[in-house]
VMD Tcl script that draws the C-alpha trace (Angstrom):
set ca {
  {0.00 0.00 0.00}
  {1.49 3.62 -1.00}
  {1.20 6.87 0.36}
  {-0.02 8.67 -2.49}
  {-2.63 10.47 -2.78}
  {-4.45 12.59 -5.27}
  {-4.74 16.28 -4.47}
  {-7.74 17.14 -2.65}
  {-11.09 18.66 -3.91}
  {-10.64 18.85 -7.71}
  {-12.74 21.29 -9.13}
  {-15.27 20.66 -12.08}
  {-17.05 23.79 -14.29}
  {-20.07 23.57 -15.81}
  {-20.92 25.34 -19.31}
  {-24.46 24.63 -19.92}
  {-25.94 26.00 -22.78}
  {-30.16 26.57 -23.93}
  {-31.65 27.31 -26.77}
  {-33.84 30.13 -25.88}
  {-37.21 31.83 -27.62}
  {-36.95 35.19 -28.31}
  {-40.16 37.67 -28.56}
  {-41.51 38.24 -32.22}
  {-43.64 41.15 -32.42}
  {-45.12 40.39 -35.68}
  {-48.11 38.17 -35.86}
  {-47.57 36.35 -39.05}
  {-47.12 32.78 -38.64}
  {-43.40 32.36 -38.34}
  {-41.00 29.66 -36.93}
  {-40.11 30.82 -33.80}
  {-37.03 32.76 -32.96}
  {-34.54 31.13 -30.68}
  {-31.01 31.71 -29.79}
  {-28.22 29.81 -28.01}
  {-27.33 31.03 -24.65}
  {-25.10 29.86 -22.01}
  {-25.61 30.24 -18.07}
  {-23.31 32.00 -16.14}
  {-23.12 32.91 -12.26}
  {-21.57 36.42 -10.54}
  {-18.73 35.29 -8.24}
  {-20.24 37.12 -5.24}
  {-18.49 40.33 -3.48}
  {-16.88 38.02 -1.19}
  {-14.77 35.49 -3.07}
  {-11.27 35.56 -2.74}
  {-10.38 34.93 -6.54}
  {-12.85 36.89 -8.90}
  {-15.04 38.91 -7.05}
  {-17.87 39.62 -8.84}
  {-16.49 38.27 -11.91}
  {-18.56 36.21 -14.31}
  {-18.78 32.85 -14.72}
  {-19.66 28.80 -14.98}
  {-21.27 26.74 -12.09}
  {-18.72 24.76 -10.35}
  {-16.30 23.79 -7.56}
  {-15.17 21.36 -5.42}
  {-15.12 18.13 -5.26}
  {-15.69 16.01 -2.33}
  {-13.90 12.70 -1.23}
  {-16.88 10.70 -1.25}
  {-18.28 11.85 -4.67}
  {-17.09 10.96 -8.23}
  {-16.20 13.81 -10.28}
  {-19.55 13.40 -12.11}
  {-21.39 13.33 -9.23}
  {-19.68 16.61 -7.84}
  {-20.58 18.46 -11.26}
  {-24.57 17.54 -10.79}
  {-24.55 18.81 -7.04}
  {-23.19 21.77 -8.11}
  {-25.40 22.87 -10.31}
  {-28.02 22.08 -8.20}
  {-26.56 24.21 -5.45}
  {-25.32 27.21 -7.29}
  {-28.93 27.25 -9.93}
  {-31.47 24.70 -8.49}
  {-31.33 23.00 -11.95}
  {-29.35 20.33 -12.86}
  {-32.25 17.25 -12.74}
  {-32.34 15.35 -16.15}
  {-29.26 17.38 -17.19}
  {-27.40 15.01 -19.41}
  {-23.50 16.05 -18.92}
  {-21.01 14.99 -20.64}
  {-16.70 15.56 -20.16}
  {-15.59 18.10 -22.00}
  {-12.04 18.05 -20.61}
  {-9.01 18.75 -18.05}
  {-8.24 22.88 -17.98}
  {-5.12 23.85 -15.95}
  {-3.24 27.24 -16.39}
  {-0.70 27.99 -13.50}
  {-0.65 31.06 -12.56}
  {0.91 33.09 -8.89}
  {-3.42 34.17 -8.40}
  {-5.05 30.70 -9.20}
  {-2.01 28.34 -7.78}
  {-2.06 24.68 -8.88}
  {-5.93 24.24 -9.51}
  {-6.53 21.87 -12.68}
  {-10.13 21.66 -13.17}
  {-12.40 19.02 -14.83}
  {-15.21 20.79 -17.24}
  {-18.89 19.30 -18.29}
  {-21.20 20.65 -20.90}
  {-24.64 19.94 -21.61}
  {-27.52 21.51 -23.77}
  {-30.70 21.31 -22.42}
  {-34.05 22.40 -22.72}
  {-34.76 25.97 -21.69}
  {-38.11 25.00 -19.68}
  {-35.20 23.71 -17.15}
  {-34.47 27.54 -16.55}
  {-37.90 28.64 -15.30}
  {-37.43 27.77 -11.72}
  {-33.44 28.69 -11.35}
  {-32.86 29.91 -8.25}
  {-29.53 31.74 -7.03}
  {-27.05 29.78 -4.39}
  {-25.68 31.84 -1.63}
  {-22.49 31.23 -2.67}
  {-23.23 33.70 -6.19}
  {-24.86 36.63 -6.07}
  {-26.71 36.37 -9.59}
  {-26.99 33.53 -12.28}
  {-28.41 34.47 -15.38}
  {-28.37 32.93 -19.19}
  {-26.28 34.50 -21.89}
  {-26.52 35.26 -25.67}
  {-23.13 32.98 -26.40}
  {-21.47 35.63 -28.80}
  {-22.16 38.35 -25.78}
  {-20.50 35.83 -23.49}
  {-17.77 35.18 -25.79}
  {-16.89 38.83 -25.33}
  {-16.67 38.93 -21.44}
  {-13.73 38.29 -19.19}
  {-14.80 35.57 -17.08}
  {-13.22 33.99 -14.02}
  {-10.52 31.18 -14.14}
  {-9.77 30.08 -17.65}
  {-13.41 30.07 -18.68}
  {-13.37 31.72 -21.33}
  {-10.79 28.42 -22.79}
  {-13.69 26.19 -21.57}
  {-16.28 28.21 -23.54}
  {-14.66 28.57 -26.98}
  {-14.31 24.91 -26.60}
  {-18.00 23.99 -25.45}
  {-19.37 25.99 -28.03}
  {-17.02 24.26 -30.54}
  {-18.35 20.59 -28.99}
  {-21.72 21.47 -28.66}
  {-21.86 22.44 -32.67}
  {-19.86 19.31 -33.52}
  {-22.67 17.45 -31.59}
  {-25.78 18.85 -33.19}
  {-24.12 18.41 -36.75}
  {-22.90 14.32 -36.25}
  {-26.05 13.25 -33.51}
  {-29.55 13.68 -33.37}
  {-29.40 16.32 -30.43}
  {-32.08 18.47 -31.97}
  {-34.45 15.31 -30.93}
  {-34.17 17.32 -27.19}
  {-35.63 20.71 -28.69}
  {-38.49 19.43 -31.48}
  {-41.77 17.83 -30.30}
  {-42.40 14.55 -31.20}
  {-43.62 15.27 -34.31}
  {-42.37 18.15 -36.56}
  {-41.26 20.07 -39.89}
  {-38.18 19.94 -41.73}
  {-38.14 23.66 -41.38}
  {-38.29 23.35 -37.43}
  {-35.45 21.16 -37.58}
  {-33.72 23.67 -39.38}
  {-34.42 26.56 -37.29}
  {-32.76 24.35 -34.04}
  {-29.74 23.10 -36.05}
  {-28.91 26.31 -37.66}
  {-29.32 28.46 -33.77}
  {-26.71 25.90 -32.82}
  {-24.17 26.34 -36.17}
  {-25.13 29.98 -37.49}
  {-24.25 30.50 -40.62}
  {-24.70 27.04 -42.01}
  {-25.69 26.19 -45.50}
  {-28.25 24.12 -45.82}
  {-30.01 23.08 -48.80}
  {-33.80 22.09 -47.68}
  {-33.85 18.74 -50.61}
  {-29.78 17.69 -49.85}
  {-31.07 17.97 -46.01}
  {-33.73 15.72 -46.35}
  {-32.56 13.49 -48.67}
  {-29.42 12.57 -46.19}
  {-31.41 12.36 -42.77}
  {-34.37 9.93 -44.68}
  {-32.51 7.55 -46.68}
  {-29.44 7.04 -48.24}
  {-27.02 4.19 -49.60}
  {-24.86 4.39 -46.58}
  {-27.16 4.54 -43.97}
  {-30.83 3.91 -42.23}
  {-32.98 7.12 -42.27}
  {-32.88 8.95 -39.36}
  {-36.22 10.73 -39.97}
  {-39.44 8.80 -41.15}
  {-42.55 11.08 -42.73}
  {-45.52 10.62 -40.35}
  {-49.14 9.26 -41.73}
  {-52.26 9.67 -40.44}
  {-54.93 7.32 -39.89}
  {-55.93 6.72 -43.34}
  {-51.78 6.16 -44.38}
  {-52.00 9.81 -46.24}
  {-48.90 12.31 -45.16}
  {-49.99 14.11 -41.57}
  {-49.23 17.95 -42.30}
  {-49.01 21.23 -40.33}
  {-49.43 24.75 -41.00}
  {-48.66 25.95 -37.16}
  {-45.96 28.04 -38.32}
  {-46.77 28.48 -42.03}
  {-48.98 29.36 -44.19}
  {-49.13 25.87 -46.29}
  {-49.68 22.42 -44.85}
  {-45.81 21.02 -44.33}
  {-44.95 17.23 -44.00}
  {-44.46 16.03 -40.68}
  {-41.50 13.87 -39.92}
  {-40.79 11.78 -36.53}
  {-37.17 10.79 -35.49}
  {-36.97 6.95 -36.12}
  {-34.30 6.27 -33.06}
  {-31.54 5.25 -35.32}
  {-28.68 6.97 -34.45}
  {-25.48 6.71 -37.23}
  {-22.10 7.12 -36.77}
  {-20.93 9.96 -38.97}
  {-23.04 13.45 -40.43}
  {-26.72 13.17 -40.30}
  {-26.58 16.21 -42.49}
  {-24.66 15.56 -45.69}
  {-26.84 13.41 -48.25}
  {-23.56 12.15 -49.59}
}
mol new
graphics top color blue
foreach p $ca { graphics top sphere $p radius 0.5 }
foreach p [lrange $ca 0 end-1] q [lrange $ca 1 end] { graphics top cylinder $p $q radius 0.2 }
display resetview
């Protein structure tokens, strides 16, 4: 038996991101607006590194816990969310410096739905938590080396949505290709997408099962909706299938 040990409390960070709706004053039917945010906590007035300094839920570990484990409590102590919050490693972070000292830290990242926002609550130990627009946040000086653990999230989190069906968490059960367009291009703004290539590569190709099946109705003739357009559009249902390369390139 050895003497070794592995330092105490390693910290984990947090960077969870939303999509969230924002207000349309027109009253056209139109798909509606969202935009990717990311939550973020004020160090409070008190803290010994960072007062008052922005950002991501997180902290110390405790001997008992698993590093996983730790990253859930957290952000159920600092925001009152964090139930159903599926997190996943995004990696190790450590930048010595004489203010931080030797303090490696272990960051998660999830995206989840924004309904889990409606009942965060501020911790005692920050003095505001609030959800970002990510290209404001991207533009703030926040505490540790978050702003490393951000440009890398957001770079994950677009990966993700691009090669997995993580839009599934943001659609209803049944919806239009244009909906699924709206959530994938929030996520990766400023991507291309042409509607037929789309659909032909998520349906059925040579390579691969569909991923999306069209929906029927009762009598087997196509179920449609006009909620947010003027003509009837196809509904479409994920089928569960899950591949392992782009869902969105027909090639």
């Amino acid at each position: 038996m050895n003497n070794y040990r592995s330092p105490d409390g390693l910290p984990t960070d947090l960077c969870i991101f939303t999509l969230a709706p924002k207000p349309v004053a027109s009253k056209r039917k139109s798909l509606p607006q969202l935009e990717l945010q990311v939550l973020l906590i004020q160090r409070s007035e008190e803290s010994k590194l960072y007062p008052n300094q922005w950002s991501f839920p997180g902290g110390f570990s405790k001997e008992n816990e698993t590093l996983f484990e730790s990253a859930l409590r957290q952000l159920k102590e600092e925001t009152s969310i964090g139930d159903d919050v599926h997190l996943k490693q995004l990696g190790a972070y450590y930048t010595p410096s004489e203010k931080n000292g030797w303090i490696p830290t272990i960051a998660y990242y999830a995206l989840v739905p924004y309904v889990n926002f409606r009942t965060m609550e501020t911790s005692t130990q920050a003095i505001k938590a609030k959800l970002v627009p990510v290209e404001e946040a991207m533009h703030l000086s926040l505490a540790f080396d978050h702003n490393d653990i951000l440009r890398d999230a957001v770079k994950r989190i677009r990966f993700n949505m691009l090669t997995t069906i993580l839009a599934k968490e943001f659609l209803a059960d049944e919806f239009t290709i244009a909906e699924l367009i709206n959530v994938v291009q929030t996520v990766v703004p400023g991507l291309d997408i042409d509607k037929a290539n789309f659909l032909k590569g998520i349906t059925s190709t040579k390579k691969r099962q569909g991923v999306l099946e069209p929906i029927c109705d009762a009598m087997g003739q196509p179920k449609k909706s006009n909620q947010y357009s003027q003509a009837p559009a196809q509904l479409y249902r994920f089928t569960g299938y899950e591949p392992f390369s782009s869902i969105y390139n027909a090639t």
